[in-house]
C-alpha positions in Angstrom: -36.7 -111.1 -24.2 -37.0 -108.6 -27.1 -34.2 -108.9 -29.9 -32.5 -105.0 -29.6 -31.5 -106.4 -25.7 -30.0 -109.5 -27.1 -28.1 -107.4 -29.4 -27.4 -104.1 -27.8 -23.6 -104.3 -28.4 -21.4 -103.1 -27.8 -20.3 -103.7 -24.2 -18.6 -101.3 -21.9 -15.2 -102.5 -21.1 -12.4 -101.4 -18.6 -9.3 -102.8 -17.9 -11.1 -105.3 -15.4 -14.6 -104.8 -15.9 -17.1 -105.3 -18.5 -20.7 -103.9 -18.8 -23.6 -104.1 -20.6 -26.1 -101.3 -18.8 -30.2 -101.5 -19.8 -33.3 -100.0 -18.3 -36.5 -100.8 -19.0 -38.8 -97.9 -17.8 -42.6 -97.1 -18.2 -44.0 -93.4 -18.1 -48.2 -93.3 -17.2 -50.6 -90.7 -17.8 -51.7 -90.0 -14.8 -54.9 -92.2 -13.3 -53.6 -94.5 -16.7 -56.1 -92.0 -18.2 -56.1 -93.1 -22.3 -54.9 -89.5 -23.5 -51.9 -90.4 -25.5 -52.9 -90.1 -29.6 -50.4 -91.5 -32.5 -49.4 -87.8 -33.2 -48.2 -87.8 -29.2 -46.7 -90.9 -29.5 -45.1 -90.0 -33.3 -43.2 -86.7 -30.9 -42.4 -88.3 -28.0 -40.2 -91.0 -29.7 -38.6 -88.4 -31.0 -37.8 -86.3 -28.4 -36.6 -88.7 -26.5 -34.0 -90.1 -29.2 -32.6 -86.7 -29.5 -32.4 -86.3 -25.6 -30.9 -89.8 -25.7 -28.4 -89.1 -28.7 -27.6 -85.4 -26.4 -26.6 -86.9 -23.0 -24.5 -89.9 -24.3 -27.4 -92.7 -24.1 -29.1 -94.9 -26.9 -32.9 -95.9 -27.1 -33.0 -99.2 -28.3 -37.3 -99.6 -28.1 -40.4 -97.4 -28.0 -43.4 -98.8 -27.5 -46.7 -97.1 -26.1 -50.6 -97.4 -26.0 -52.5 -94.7 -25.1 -52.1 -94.7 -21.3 -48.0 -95.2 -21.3 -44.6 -95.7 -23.2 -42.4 -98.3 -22.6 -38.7 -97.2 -23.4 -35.3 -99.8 -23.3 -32.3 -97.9 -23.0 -29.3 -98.5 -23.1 -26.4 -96.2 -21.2 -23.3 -95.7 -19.8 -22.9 -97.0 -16.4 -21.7 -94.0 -15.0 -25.0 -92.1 -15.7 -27.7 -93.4 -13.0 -31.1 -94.4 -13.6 -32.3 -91.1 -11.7 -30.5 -89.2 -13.8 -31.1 -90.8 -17.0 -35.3 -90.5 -15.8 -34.2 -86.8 -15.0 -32.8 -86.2 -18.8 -35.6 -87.8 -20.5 -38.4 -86.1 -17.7 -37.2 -82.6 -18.7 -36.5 -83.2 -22.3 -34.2 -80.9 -24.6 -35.7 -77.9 -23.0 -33.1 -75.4 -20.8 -34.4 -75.0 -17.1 -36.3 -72.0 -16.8 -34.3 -69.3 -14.4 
């Protein structure tokens, strides 16, 4: 267990809930083909904070090698894992008419 998920306060609390919402998810090149070089890496990290920081999520850990990236985030638990994958798979870029 990694240190930022022992400390990702704070928790979500509601009059009779409380929350504490991580994912862990891994994005491969496809065929885990070894394509992804430090300059990659350096752009993904952060496109993917300011996607985070834009839809009301928090990246706690990015790590990658050169066939994938292994990202802990923690959300709201009103936004679901599909759409949290859907924000971060179509980045800060408007859909295209």
């Amino acid at each position: 267990m990694t240190q930022a998920f022992r400390s990702c306060a704070p928790l979500h609390a509601w009059a009779r809930a409380i929350c504490r919402a991580v994912a862990h998810l891994v994005f491969v090149t496809r065929y885990r083909k070894k394509i992804l070089e430090s300059q990659h890496l350096a752009r993904m990290r952060s496109v993917y904070i300011g996607v985070a920081e834009k839809n009301g999520f928090q990246l706690l850990e990015f790590n990658s090698e050169q066939d994938h990236v292994h990202l802990l985030l923690k959300h709201p638990p009103a936004l679901s894992i599909a759409n949290l994958v859907n924000h971060l798979e179509t980045g800060p870029y408007p859909p295209r008419p």
